[in-house]
Structures are given as structure tokens and as C-alpha cells.
C-alpha positions in Angstrom: -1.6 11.7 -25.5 -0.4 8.4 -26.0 3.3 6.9 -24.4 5.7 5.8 -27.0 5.5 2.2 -28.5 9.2 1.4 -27.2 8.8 2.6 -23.7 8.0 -1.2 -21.9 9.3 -2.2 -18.3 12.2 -4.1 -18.1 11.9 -6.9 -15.6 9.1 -8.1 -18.3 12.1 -9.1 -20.5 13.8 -10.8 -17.1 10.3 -12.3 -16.3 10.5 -14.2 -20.4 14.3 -15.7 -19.7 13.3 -17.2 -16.3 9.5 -18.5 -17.8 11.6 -19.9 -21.0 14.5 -21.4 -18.7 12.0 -22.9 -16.5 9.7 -24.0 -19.7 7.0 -22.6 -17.4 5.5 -21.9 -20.9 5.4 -25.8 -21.9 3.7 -26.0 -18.8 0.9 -24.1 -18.7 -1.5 -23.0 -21.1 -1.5 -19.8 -22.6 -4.7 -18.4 -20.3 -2.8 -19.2 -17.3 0.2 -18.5 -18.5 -1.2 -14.6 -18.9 -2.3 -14.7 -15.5 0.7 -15.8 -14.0 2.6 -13.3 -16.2 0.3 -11.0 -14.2 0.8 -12.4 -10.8 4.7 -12.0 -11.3 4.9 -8.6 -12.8 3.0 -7.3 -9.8 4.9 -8.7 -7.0 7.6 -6.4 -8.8 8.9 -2.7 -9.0 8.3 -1.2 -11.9 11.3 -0.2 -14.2 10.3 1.2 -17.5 12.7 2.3 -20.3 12.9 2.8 -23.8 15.9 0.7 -25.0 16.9 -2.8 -23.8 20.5 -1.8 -24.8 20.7 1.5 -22.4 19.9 -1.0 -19.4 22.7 -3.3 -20.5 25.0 -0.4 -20.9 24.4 1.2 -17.5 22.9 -1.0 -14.9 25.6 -2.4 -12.8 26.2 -6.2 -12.7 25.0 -6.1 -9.3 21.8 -4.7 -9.7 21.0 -7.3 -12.3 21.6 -10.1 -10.3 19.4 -8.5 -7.9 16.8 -7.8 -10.5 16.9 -11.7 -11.7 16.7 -12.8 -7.9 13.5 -10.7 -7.5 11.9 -12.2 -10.9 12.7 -16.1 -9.4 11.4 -14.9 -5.9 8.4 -13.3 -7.8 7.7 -17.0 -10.1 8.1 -18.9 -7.4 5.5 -17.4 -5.3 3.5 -17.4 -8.6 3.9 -21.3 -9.1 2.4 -21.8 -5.3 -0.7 -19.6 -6.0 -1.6 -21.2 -9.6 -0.8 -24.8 -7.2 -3.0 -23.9 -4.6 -5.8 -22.4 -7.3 -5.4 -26.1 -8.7 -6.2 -28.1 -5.7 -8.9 -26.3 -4.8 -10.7 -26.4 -8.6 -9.6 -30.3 -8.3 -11.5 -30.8 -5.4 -14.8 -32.7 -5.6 -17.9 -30.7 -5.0 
């Protein structure tokens, strides 16, 4: 059995707007820039659906704002791990 192609979890498209906003992507390379993707997405619930449009339609403004507050929590924390990962691989041996 395999899931449908359009199934996908939608604080992946939230996590895109806030890396694109924050040029995160300009930043980083695209290696880290998969890892961090990683590190964020995990920190988060999942909330898989099949249409972008149904979760326009139906999720309440609130719980948006909520959902966008969780991604920039999530990045953030993301940001401070890659940082840290950076000193420590900067530090002389």
C-alpha cells in the first residue's frame, strides 16, 4: 500500500513562508538547510491533509496564528542548534 501523493503535512508549507521570509535559504546551504528543515519539522505536531485549500477553508484564524507562532518558536530554536554545531566545528583542534 502506498499513501496518496497529495497527502503532505501542513506546517511544512508554514515552515517554507517563515525560511523564505527569514531568507534562511540565502543563508545556508542546501545540506544544512535539509537538516534544519528536519530539526524544525520535529519540534512540531504533525498535521497531515490532502488539500492546502481545505485548511484555508476550515481552520480558524486563531489556530493559524498559533500554528505560525509554533513554526517561529520551532526555527528559532533550530537557528541556536545549527549556531552552536558551528562554534564547536570552528574550534581549533
Amino acid at each position: 500500500m502506498r499513501l496518496h501523493d497529495d497527502i503532505h503535512n501542513f506546517y511544512e508549507k508554514i515552515v517554507v513562508e517563515e525560511i523564505i521570509k527569514r531568507k534562511l535559504d540565502k543563508i545556508y546551504n542546501e545540506d544544512v538547510m535539509a537538516d534544519f528543515c528536519c530539526t524544525v519539522l520535529n519540534q512540531l505536531p504533525p498535521r497531515y491533509i490532502r488539500y492546502d485549500v481545505d485548511m484555508a477553508f476550515y481552520l480558524p484564524q486563531s489556530e493559524r496564528i498559533h500554528m505560525e507562532e509554533r513554526v517561529q518558536t520551532a526555527i528559532d530554536v533550530a537557528i541556536t542548534q545549527i549556531s552552536k554545531k558551528k562554534d564547536l566545528n570552528d574550534q581549533p583542534t
